[in-house]
C-alpha positions as CSV (number, residue, x, y, z in Angstrom):
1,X,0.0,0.0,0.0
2,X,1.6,3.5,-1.4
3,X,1.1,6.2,1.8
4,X,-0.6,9.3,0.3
5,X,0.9,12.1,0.9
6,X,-0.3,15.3,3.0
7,X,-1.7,18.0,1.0
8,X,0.6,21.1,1.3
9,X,-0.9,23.7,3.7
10,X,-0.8,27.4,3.1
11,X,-0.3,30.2,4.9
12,X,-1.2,33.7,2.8
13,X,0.9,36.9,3.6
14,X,0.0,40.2,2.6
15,X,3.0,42.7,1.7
16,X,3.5,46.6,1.6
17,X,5.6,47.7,-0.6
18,X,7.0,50.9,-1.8
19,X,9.1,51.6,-4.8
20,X,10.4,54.2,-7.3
21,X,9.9,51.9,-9.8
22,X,7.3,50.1,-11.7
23,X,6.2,47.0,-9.9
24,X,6.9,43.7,-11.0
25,X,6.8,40.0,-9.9
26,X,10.0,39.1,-11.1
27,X,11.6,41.7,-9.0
28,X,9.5,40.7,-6.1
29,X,10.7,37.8,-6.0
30,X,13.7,38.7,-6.3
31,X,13.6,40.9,-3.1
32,X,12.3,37.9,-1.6
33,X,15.0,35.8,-2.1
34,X,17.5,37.8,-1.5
35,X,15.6,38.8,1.8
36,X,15.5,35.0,2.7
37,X,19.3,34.6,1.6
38,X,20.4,37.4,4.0
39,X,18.7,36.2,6.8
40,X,19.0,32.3,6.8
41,X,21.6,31.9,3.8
42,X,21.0,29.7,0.4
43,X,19.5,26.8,1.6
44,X,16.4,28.6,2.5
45,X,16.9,31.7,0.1
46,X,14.7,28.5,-2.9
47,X,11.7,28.7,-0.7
48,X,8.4,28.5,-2.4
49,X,6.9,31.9,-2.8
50,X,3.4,32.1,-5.1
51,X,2.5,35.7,-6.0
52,X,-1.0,35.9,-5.9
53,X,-1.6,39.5,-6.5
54,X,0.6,42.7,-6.9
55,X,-1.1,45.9,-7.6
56,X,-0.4,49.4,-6.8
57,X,-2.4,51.1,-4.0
58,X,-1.6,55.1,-4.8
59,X,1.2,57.4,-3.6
60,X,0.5,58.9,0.4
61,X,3.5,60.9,0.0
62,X,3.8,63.8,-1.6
63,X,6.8,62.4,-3.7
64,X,5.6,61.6,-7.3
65,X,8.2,59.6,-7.7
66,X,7.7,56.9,-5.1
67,X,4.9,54.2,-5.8
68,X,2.9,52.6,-2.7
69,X,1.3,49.0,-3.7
70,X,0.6,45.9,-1.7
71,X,1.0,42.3,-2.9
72,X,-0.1,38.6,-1.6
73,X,2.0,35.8,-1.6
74,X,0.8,31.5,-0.6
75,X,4.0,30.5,0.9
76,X,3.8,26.9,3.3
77,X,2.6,26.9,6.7
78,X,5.8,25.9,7.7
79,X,8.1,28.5,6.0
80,X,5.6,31.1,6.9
81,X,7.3,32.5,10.0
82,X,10.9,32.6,8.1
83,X,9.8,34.6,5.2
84,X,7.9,37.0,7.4
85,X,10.9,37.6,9.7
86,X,13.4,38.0,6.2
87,X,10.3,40.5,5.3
88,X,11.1,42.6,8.7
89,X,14.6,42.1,8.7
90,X,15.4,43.2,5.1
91,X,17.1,46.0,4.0
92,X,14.9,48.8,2.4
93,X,16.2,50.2,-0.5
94,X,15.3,52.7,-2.8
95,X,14.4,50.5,-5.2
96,X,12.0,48.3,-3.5
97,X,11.1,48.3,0.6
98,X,8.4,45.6,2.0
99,X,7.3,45.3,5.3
100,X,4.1,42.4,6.3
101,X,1.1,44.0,6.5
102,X,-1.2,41.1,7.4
103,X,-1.3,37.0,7.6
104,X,-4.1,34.4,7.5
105,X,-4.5,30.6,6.5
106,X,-7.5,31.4,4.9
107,X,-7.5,33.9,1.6
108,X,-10.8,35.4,2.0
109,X,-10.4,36.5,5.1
110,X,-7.1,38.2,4.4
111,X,-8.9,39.9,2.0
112,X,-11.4,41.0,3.8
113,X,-9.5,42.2,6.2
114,X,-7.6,44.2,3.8
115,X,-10.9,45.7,2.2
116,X,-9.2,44.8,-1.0
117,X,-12.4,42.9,-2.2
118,X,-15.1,45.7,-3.5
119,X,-18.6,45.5,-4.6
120,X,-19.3,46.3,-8.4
């Protein structure tokens, strides 16, 4: 008899973000990683990140220049609490800063919780 395996459990994490550039996925991700890799080094910097949703949320600054957006990521239960803590810990640049805004197991509720989710 073959043991199934467990289903993967997810975790959702909501990120600010804030940038004088365009925003992207790819670089994103790439913050992500390299947020990861500072903080616990290449064996976890290949941690599974999903990016669910990136859009721009308007400029509360009176600097044109900068761009305010928020994003959503599934990451696994289990790597939840690393990836928030490389999310705090990372260095803000001028090019892209993040900081966790909100967490949930459950998407809809995150979203909710966010207001992101508007009637017609």
């Amino acid at each position: 008899m073959i043991p199934l395996k467990r289903p993967i459990e997810y975790t959702y994490v909501r990120i600010g973000l804030s940038s004088n550039t365009e925003f992207d996925p790819l670089l994103l991700r790439k913050a992500l990683q390299d947020a990861l890799n500072q903080t616990f080094g290449l064996s976890f910097a290949g941690a599974q990140i999903d990016i669910l949703s990136l859009h721009e949320t308007g400029s509360e600054t009176n600097d044109a220049s900068i761009r305010n957006g928020d994003a959503v990521a599934r990451v696994a239960k289990e790597d939840a609490s690393k990836i928030m803590g490389a999310i705090a810990a990372s260095k803000h640049t001028e090019r892209l800063s993040m900081a966790v805004l909100d967490s949930a197991d459950f998407l809809p509720s995150l979203l909710l919780a966010a207001n992101t989710l508007r009637a017609p």
